[in-house]
MARMARKE-178387 format. One record per residue (C-alpha): residue in one letter; y, z, x. Coordinates in steps of 0.02 Angstrom, whole numbers, padded with zeros to 5 digits, always signed. Layout:
N
AYZX;...
//
This chain:
148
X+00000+00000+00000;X+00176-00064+00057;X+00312+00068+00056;X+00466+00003+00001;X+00646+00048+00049;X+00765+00156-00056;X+00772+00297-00169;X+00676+00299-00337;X+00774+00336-00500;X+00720+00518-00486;X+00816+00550-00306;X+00966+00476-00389;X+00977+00555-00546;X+00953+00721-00435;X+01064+00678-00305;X+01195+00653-00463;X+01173+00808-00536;X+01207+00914-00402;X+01346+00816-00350;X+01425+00820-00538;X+01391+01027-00525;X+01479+01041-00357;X+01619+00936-00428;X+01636+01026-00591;X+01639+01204-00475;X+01783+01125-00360;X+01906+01077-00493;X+01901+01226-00591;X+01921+01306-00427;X+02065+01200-00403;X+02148+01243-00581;X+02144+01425-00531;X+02245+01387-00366;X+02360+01278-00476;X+02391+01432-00582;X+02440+01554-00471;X+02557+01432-00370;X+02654+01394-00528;X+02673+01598-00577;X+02713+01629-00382;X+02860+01460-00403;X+02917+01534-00581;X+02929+01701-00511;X+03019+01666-00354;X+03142+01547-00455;X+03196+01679-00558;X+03204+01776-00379;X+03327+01649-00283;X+03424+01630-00432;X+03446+01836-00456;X+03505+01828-00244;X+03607+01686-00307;X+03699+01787-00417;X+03760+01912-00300;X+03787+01784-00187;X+03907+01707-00281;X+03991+01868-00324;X+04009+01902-00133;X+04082+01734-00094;X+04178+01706-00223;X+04237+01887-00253;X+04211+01878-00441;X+04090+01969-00559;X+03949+01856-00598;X+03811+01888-00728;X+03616+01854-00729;X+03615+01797-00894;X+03415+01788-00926;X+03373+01718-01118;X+03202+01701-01211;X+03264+01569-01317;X+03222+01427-01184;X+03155+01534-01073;X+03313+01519-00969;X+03405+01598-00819;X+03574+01565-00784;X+03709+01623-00669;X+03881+01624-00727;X+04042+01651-00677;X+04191+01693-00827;X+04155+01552-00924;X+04072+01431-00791;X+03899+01425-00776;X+03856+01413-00567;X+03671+01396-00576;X+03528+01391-00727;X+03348+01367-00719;X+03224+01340-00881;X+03058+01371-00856;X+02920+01247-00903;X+02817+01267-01057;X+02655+01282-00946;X+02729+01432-00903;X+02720+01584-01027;X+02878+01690-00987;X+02876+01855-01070;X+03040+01975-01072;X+02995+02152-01112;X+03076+02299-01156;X+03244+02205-01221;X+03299+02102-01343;X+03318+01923-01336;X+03459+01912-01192;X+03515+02038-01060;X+03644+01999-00924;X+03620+02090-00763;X+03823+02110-00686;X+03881+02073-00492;X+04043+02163-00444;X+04127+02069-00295;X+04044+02189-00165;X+03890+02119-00229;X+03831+02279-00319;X+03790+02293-00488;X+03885+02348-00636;X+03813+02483-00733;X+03974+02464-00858;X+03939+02273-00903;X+03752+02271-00890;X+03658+02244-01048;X+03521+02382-01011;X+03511+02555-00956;X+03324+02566-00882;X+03209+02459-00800;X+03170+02286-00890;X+03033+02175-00831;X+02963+01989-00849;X+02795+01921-00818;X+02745+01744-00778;X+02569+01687-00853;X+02488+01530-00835;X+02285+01536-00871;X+02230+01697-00776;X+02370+01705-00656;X+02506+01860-00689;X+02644+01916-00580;X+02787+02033-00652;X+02959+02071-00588;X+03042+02228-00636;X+03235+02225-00621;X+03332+02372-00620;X+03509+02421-00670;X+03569+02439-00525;X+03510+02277-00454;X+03377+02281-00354;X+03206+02198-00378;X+03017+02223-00369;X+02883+02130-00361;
//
């Protein structure tokens, strides 16, 4: 008996089937990364744009406002009337304000300090970022400061 070259239909439809399972385990692998790069980007947006703000304040020596909204899912920086800087998030990206209502503005004096008198909260407020599984949280205090 001649033995003939190649693979029967067998070997292939194995070889297949592995390769489809490997495949399968490297793009959900690959969502999961996507995730938590998009919370990390929303949450350091919202970051730059809160150094921004006192930025602005320093330079400019004016009092500018964090102005951060649910409706939108917006951050903005502005300046009397002018808005400097704004950011909406995508709607990939759940944003979720907690402990106020629908708007607070977070104050800059022009020393770059915040100002207990215009701020629109007394205590701690804090957002989270969610997309799939991936959380982060930033907790913003009156009198300026961050964490996260």
């Amino acid at each position: 008996m001649r033995r003939r070259a190649g693979f029967t239909l067998l070997e292939a439809l194995v070889v297949l089937l592995v390769g489809s399972v490997l495949l399968s385990m490297v793009v959900r692998g690959l969502s999961t990364v996507q995730d938590s790069h998009a919370v990390r980007s929303a949450r350091d947006s919202f970051i730059s744009l809160h150094a921004r703000a006192r930025a602005h304040s320093i330079e400019r020596g004016v009092r500018t406002r964090l102005r951060v909204s649910s409706v939108g899912d917006s951050v903005l920086v502005v300046a009397g009337a002018d808005t400097v800087e704004s950011f909406s998030y995508p709607d990939r990206i759940d944003v979720q304000f907690w402990s106020w209502p629908t708007r607070f503005d977070l104050c800059m004096t022009p020393r770059g300090y915040a100002d207990s008198d215009c701020n629109t909260f007394t205590s701690w407020a804090w957002m989270a970022f969610n997309q799939g599984d991936a959380w982060s949280v930033v907790l913003l205090y009156p009198a300026g400061h961050l964490w996260y």
